[in-house]
C-alpha angles and dihedrals in degrees: 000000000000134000137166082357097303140109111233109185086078097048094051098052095053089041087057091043088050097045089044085048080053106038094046090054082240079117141017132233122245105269118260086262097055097047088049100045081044090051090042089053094052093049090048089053088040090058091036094061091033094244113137131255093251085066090087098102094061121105104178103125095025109041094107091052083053098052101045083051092049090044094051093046091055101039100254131144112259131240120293108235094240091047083063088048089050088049094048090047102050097047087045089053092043092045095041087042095024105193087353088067099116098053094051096043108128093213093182093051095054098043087054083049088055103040082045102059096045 
């Protein structure tokens, strides 16, 4: 599933792992501190691209930082580098194709990008 340029099934299920790991005192939250200064940090990037404060949500750019953070709060193996690769090409092909993504996939050429990167 994408949206805003994301793929959310990923995300969700790190972001479960990582509330169970909290709720289940197996794992602490951020201090207060930390959440604010995080939160702080995210508002100054957002004005100085000229993107507005309800973009928060939005992972797009910064979805792979994210998952490996998530991954490594819940104990859970991080990302393979060509998994990261899978993930950027695909929402570049579906954004550049939109629904016509699938006639227009360059399989071999993904597949050289993988083996490449390993």
């Amino acid at each position: 599933m994408f949206t805003h340029q994301a793929i959310i099934f990923r995300v969700m299920e790190l972001q479960a792992r990582w509330v169970a790991k909290v709720l289940s005192g197996k794992a602490e939250l951020p201090s207060q501190e930390e959440m604010a200064s995080s939160v702080e940090k995210l508002y100054r990037e957002l004005e100085m691209t000229g993107r507005s404060k309800h973009h928060t949500h939005r992972l797009q750019n910064g979805e792979v930082e994210y998952v490996s953070w998530l991954a490594a709060q819940s104990d859970t193996r991080l990302p393979r580098r060509w998994e990261e690769i899978s993930f950027n090409t695909v929402v570049k092909q579906v954004l550049y194709c939109g629904e016509n993504f699938r006639d227009a996939w360059d399989v071999d050429k993904w597949i050289h990008e993988r083996d490449s990167s390993n």
